[in-house]
Each structure stands twice: as structure tokens, then as C-alpha cells.
C-alpha positions in Angstrom: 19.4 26.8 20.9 21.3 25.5 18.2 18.7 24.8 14.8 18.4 22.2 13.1 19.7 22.9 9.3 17.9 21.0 6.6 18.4 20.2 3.1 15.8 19.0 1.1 16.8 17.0 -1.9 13.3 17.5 -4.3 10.8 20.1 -4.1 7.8 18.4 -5.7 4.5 17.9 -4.3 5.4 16.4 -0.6 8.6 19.0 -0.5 6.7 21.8 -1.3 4.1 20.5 1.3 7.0 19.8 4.0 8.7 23.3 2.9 5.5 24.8 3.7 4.7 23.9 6.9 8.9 24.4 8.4 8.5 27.9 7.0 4.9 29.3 7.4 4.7 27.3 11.2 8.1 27.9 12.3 7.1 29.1 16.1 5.1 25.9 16.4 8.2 23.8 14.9 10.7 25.7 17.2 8.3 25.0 20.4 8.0 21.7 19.5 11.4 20.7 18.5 12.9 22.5 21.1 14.8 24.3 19.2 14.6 26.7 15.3 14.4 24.3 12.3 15.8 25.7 9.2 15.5 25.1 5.5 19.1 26.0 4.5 19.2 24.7 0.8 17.1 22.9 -1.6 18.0 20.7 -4.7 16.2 20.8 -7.9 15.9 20.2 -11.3 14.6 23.9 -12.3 15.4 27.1 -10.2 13.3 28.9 -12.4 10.1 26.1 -12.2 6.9 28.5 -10.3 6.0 26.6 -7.5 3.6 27.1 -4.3 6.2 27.7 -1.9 8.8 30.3 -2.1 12.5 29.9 -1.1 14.6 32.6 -1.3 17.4 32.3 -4.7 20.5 31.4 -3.2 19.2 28.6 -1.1 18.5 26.6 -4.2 21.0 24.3 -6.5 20.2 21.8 -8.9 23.6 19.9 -7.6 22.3 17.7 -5.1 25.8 16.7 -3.9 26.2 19.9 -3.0 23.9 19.9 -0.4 24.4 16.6 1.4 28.1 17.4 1.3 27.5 21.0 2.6 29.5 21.6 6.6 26.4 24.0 7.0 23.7 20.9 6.8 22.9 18.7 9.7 19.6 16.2 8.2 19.3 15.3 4.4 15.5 15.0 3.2 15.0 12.9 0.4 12.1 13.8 -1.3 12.6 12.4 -5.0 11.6 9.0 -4.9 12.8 6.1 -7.0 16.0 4.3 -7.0 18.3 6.3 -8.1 20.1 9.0 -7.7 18.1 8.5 -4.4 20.6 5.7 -3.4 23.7 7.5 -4.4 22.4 10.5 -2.2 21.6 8.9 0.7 24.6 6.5 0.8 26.7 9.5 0.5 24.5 11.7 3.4 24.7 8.8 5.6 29.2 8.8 5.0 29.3 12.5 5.2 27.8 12.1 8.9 24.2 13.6 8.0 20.7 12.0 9.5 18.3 10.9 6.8 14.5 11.9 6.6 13.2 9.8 3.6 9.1 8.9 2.2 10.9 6.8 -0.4 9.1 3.1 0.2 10.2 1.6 -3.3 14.7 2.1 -2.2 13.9 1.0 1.2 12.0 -2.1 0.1 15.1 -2.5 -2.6 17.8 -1.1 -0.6 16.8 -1.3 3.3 19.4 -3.1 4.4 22.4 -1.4 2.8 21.1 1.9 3.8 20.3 0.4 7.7 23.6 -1.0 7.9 25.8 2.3 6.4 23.4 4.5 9.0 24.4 2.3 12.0 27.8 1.9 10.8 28.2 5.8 10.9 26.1 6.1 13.7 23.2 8.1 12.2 19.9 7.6 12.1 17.0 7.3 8.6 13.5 8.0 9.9 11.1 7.1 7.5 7.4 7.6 8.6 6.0 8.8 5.0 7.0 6.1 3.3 3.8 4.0 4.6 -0.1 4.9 4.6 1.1 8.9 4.2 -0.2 10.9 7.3 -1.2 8.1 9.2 1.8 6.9 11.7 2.0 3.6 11.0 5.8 3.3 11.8 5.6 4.8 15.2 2.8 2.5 16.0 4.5 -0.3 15.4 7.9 0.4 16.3 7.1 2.3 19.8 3.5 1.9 21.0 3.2 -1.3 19.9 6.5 -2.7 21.0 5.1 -4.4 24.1 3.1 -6.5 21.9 3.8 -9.5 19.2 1.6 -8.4 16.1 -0.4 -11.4 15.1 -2.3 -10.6 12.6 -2.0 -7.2 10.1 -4.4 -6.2 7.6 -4.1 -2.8 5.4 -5.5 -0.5 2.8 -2.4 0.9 2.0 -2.9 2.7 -1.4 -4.7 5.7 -1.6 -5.2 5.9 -5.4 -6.2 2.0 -5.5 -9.2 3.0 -3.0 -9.7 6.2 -4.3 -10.6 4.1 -7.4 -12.3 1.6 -6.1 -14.8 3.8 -4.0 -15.4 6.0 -7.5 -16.5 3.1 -9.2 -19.5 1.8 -7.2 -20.5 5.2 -5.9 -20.5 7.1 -8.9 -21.5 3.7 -10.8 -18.4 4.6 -12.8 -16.1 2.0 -15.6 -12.7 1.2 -14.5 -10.9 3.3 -17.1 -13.2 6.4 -15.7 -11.9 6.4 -12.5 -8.2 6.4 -13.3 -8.9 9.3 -15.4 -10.0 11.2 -12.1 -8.0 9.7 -9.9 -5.5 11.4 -12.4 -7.3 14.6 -13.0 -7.0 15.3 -8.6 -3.8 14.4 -8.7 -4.1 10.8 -7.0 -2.6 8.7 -9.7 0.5 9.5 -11.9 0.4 9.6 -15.5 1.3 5.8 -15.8 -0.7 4.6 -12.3 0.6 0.9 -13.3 2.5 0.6 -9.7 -0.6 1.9 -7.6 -3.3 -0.2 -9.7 -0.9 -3.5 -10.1 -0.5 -4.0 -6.3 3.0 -3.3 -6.5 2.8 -0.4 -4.5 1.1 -1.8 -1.7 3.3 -5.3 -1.3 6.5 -2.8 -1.2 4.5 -0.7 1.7 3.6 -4.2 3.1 7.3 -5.5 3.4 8.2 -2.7 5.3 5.3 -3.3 7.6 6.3 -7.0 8.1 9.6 -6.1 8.7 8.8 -4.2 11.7 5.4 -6.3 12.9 7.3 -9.7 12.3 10.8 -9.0 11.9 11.4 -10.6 8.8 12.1 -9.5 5.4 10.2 -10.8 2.6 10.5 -10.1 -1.3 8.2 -9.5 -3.1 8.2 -12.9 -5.2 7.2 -14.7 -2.1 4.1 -13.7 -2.3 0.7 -13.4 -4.2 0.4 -10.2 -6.1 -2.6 -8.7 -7.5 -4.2 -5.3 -8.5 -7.1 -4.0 -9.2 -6.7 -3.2 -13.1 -9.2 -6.3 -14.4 -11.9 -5.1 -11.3 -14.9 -4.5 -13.0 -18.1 -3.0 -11.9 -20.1 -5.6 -11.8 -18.1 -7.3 -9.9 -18.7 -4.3 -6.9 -21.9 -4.6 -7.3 -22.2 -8.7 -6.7 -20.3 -8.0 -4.0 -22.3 -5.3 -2.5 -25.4 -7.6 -3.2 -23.8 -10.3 -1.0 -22.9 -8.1 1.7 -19.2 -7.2 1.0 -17.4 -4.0 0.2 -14.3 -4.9 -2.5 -11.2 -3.4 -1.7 -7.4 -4.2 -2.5 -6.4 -5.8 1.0 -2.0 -6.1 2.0 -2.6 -8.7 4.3 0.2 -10.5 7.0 -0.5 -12.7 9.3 0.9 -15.8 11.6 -0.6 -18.9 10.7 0.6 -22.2 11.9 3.9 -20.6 12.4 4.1 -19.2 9.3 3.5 -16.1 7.5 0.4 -16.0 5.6 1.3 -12.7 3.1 -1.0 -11.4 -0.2 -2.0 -8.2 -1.9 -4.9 -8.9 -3.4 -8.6 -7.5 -4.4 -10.9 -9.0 -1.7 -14.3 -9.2 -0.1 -14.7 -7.6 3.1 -17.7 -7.8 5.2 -19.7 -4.5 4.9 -20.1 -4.6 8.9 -16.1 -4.6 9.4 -14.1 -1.0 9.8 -11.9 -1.6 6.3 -14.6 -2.4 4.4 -16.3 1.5 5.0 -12.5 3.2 4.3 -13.2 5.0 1.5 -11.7 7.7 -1.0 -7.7 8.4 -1.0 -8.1 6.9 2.8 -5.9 4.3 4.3 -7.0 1.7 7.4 -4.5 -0.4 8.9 -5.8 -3.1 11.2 -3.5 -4.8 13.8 -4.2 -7.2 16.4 -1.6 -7.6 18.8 -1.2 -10.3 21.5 -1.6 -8.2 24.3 -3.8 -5.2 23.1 -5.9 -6.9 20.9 -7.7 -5.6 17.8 -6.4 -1.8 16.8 -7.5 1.0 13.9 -5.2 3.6 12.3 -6.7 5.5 10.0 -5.8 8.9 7.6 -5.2 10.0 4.7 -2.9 8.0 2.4 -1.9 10.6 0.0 -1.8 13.7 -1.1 0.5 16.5 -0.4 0.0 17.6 3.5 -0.8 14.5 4.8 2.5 13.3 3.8 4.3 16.4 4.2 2.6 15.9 7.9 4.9 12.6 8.3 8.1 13.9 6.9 8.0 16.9 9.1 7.0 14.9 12.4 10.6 13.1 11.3 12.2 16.2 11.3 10.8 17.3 14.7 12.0 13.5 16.2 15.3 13.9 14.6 15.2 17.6 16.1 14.1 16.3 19.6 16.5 13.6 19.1 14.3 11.0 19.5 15.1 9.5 16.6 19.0 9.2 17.3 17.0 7.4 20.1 15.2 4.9 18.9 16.5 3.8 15.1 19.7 1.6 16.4 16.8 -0.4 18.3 14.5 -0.4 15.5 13.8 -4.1 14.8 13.9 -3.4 11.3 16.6 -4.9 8.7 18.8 -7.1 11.3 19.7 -10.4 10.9 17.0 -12.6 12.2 15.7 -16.0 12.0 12.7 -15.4 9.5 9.7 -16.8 10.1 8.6 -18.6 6.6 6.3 -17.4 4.7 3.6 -19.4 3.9 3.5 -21.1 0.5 0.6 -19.5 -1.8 -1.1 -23.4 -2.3 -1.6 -23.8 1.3 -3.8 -20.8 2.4 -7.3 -21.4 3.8 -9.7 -18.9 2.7 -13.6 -18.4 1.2 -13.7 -17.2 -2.3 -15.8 -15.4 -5.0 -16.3 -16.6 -8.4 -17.6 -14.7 -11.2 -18.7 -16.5 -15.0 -20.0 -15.5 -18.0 -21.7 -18.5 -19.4 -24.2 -20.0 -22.0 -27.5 -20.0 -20.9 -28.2 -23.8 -21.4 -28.8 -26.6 -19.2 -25.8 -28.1 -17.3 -23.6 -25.6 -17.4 -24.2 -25.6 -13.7 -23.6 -29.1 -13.0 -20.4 -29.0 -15.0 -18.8 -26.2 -12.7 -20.4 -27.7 -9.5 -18.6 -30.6 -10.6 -15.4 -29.3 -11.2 -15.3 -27.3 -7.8 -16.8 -30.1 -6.1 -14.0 -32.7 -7.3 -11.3 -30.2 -6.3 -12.6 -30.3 -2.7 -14.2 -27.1 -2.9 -18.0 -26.3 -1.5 -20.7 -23.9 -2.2 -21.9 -21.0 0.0 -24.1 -19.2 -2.1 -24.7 -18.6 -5.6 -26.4 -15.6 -7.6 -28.2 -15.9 -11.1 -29.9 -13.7 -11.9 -33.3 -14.5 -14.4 -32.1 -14.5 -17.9 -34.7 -12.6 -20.7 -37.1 -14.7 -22.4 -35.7 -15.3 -26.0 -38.3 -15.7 -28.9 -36.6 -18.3 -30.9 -39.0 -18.9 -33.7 -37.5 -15.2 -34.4 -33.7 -16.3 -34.3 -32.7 -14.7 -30.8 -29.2 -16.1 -29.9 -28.9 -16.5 -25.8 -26.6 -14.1 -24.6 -24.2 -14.9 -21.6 -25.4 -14.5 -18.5 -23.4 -14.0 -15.3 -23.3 -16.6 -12.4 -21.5 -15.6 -9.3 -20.3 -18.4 -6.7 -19.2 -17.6 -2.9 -17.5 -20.6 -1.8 -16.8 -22.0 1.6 -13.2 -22.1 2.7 -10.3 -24.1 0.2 -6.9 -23.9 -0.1 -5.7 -22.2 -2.9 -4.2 -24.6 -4.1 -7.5 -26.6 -4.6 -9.0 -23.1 -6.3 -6.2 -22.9 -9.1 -6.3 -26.5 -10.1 -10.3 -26.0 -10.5 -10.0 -22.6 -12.0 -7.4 -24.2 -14.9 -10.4 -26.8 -15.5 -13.1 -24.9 -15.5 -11.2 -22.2 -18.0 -11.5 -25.4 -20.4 -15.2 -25.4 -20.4 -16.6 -24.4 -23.5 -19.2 -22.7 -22.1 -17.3 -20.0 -20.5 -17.5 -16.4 -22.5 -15.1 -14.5 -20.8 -12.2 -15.1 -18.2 -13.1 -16.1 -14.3 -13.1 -13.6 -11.8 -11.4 -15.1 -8.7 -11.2 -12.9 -5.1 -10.6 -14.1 -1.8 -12.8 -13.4 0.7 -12.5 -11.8 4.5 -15.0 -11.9 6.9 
């Protein structure tokens, strides 16, 4: 049985994780692969760097050219992340004849296509499970059990810290800038979460996902963007009065032919399966035109759950399963793309948060804004106001007015919401969701 050699480029978190399981489970590995797997050399920054796993002096090299160009090497894992040197390195295993293992979603959402092309080109194969929704997998759903099926219709929590955040918020009745800290403090969030709590994270997981469910490739200008960094308590707990759970929903669907995309904070109906996916967890909901509604479900980060994908890669490429299936893969070919959907023209409910004078008509003027923009009400919450003694100089103090609204385009929400951010008796900026029921 000839072994598979690896080397690992990057020993952080997920490597040590990966490193860890090929070494301490290599009889399950071998049975499973069919044949010894073998961690032959490591790159990184600092030999001399303690870390949780051990590997033996001489396997390690902080050259990691040294290691994809190595005769001794038969699959590169790419475990650093980011754009580059992760480019260079994989461009180069790919020429020097070595399969790629990668979890690195933000170079295949830049890069896919070069890196597709050089690995059929050479022949190889780049498997690439991690790189979406961590242990839960998403890619061989799609690209294997779900082949028999056109995807209609995909819906996904697809950031771990994002939810992580979300969920610490309204159960521990916690500020936004509280939960980061944690989500920080366990190892969740990065020093600077901006990519995880902007949305950007998510919408690169997302094109990778529609590539394979719809086989088009989408940028990330063409659609809307949004995180969860101006989320505010309050607004989980209007939302939890009103039945919904709030969560920051990658959403791709077909709609009239075209592709409705958005990464957005949203309302979710407590009674649905994403709205009770909670913690680091990730949900990704697909209907399919012959199987109908589906759940996949895990954890979305940390370091074994993803270590769990990128060593499931190894194992296909191992098998050779992966040899297999990736010049098939529907992923990163030329295609006639379906369009995506222009932002203005999707059909959806929304929720509207204010902080307004307490005075008459302040109600009548925003009815009448929303109503002129074509745009009906489906509830509204106001909660009593104090009673002011104002033959002792109490000023009113805002009070909030929340607004679910039946379905508009969104075009017809933005034109209202730039009118209504005229009024003068607005106090703070609008809070605008959509809403999924």
C-alpha cells in the first residue's frame, strides 16, 4: 500500500487540528483511505512556536516552496488563508504535479477560476470542503448527493462567529460590543472580526455555494451586503416579541429566472429550523426540485470541526475519489449565467425600527410616506410612553415604534426610507431588515 505523503503549508488552529487527527488516528485513516496517510513536512513561520501537536524537528521548514516542490510530497494542504502567498503556493503545487487540499474560501472566491483551470490543465485535483460552513459537508451535498436535483432555492447561516454573536446577545441580554469581546475571548472572532460581522465572510462562502447550486459565478458587488455590526438589542427583542428569531441569512434563490442573492440580517419565523440554529452553529437549507426541502447542520467553526473537513479531503484524495469527481465538478466552467436579480426588484416583508418624538402625527407622517411608496402595514408595536409632568419641565424622550410591513420591492423601501430619514422627528437612524417567513 503505497501512503499518501502530505505537506501541510500552516500549522495554526485548523493544521494543528488536521495534524492531530492524521497522527493520533492513523489506523482509522489507513482503514479508511485504504492505504497509510503521512505528514511528511510542515511549513511555518516559527519552528520553535509551542503548539498542541507535536511533529518531530526535521519535518518542519519555514520555506514553503520547499515543501510543495519536494519529489517526496504527493498532496499540498493549504492551511494559511488569505491571498497571498496562498496563491503563489498553490499555483506552483498545482505545476509541480501535486493535488491540493485547501479551507481557504476568500482565494477561491478571488481566484477560483485560475486555480480550476491550472488544476485541470495539469490534471490534478483542489478539494475544498472546509472552506464552507466548517464540519458540515456542504460541498459534497451539493456537488454529489444532490446532483440529481436543480437547487431552487438556498438559504444559509454560514458564519459561526456572526451567530455566535447574535445568539449571546438576546440570551445573555448582552450589548453588541459585549459579545464580540467573547466571541473573541473563545476564540470565535479574530482580533479585527470586521470580515465575519460585515457580511463579507458569508457572501464569499455564499458565491462558492451558488457556483455549485446554480452554476454561475457571481461577485460580490452584485449583490446586497450587510452585517450585523449596527444590530442592536432591542432590535432582538422586537423581533422576538413578533415571533421571529434575527439572524444574518446568505440567501440564493431562482426567481422569475433570475437569481435573487443577499447577505443580510433578517427575520426568521421562530417555528422554522434556521431560526433555532444557535451558537458557533451553521444551517444550510436547500430545496431541490426533486427532493424537496433539506437541513445540513454542524458546527461552523472552530478547530476540529474544520480540521474534520480538511481531513475527509485528504481521505477522498487518498481513496481517489476526488481525482474522481473534481474534472466533473460544475464549479468554475464557462456557463451561461443565470442573472442575478437586480437589488430594486426583490419582493419581500420588512421590519422597521424608529426613534421618534412623542407628539401627534408623527404616525401619520410615516404611514404616509410608506403608504405613497406603495408599501402596507402588517403590524405595528408602540409601546405606552411614561406620563411626563410638564408643569415640572419634563422633555418627552423618544420612544421607539417598530413597523412589520407586508411584502414591497426594495426598491419602493429605499425611496421611502430616504424620505422618511428627512423627517424631523426621527432621533436616530432607521433600522431596516427583511423578513423570511
Amino acid at each position: 500500500m503505497q501512503p499518501l505523503r502530505i505537506g501541510m503549508i500552516g500549522l495554526g488552529t485548523v493544521g494543528s487540528g488536521a495534524a492531530r487527527l492524521i497522527q493520533h488516528e492513523a489506523e482509522r485513516m489507513q482503514r479508511r483511505a485504504g492505504r497509510p496517510i503521512e505528514l511528511r513536512a510542515v511549513a511555518v513561520r516559527d519552528p520553535a512556536k509551542p503548539r498542541p501537536i507535536e511533529i518531530p524537528a526535521e519535518r518542519l521548514t519555514t520555506d514553503p516552496m520547499s515543501v510543495v516542490n519536494c519529489d517526496d510530497i504527493d498532496l499540498v494542504v493549504e492551511l494559511i488563508g488569505g491571498i497571498e502567498p496562498a496563491r503563489t503556493i498553490v499555483l506552483a503545487a498545482l505545476e509541480a504535479g501535486k493535488d491540493v487540499v485547501t479551507a481557504n474560501k476568500a482565494l477561491l472566491c478571488e481566484h477560483g477560476p485560475e486555480l480550476f483551470r491550472r488544476a485541470r490543465d495539469r490534471g490534478r485535483c483542489i478539494a475544498f470542503e472546509a472552506a464552507v460552513a466548517g464540519g458540515v459537508p456542504i460541498i459534497a451535498a451539493l456537488g454529489q448527493s444532490m446532483a440529481g436535483n436543480q437547487t431552487t432555492c438556498l438559504e444559509a447561516i454560514i458564519n459561526g462567529t456572526s451567530n455566535f454573536i447574535l445568539t449571546e446577545m438576546f440570551h445573555k441580554d448582552q450589548p453588541y460590543a459585549a459579545a464580540v469581546a467573547q466571541a473573541q475571548a473563545l476564540g470565535y472572532a479574530e482580533a479585527d472580526p470586521a470580515m465575519d460581522v460585515d457580511g463579507t465572510d458569508a457572501a464569499q462562502k455564499l458565491t462558492l455555494l451558488t457556483q455549485l447550486a446554480f452554476g454561475t459565478r457571481v461577485s460580490l458587488e452584485s449583490f446586497p451586503i450587510q452585517g450585523i455590526d449596527t444590530i442592536e438589542l432591542a432590535d432582538l427583542k422586537y423581533a422576538d416579541e413578533l415571533g421571529y428569531a434575527v439572524k444574518l441569512l446568505a440567501t440564493a434563490k431562482l426567481t422569475d429566472g433570475e437569481l435573487e442573492m443577499h447577505v443580510q440580517p433578517t427575520l426568521i419565523r421562530r417555528h422554522r429550523p434556521l431560526a433555532e440554529v444557535d451558537g458557533a452553529y451553521n444551517m444550510i437549507a436547500l430545496r431541490g426540485d426533486a427532493v424537496g426541502p433539506t437541513w445540513y447542520s454542524g458546527q461552523g467553526a472552530g478547530q476540529m470541526p474544520t480540521a474534520s473537513s480538511v481531513v475527509a479531503d485528504i481521505i477522498d484524495v487518498a481513496i481517489g475519489r476526488a481525482q474522481l469527481t473534481f474534472p466533473r465538478l460544475d464549479l468554475f466552467e464557462e456557463h451561461t449565467p443565470i442573472p442575478v436579480q437586480p437589488a430594486e426588484k426583490m419582493y419581500r416583508r420588512y421590519y422597521l425600527r424608529f426613534n421618534v418624538d412623542d407628539r401627534p402625527h408623527v404616525m401619520a407622517d410615516i404611514t404616509d410616506i410608506l403608504g405613497r411608496n406603495g408599501i402596507s402595514l402588517a403590524s405595528v408595536i408602540q409601546h405606552e410612553a411614561p406620563e411626563l409632568d410638564e408643569a415640572a419641565g419634563d422633555e418627552p424622550a423618544p420612544v421607539p415604534l417598530v413597523i412589520m410591513t407586508h411584502r414591497a420591492t426594495e426598491g419602493n423601501v429605499r425611496q421611502a426610507r430616504r424620505e422618511l430619514e428627512e423627517l424631523g422627528s426621527l432621533r436616530s437612524a432607521l433600522v431596516c431588515m427583511p423578513v423570511s417567513d
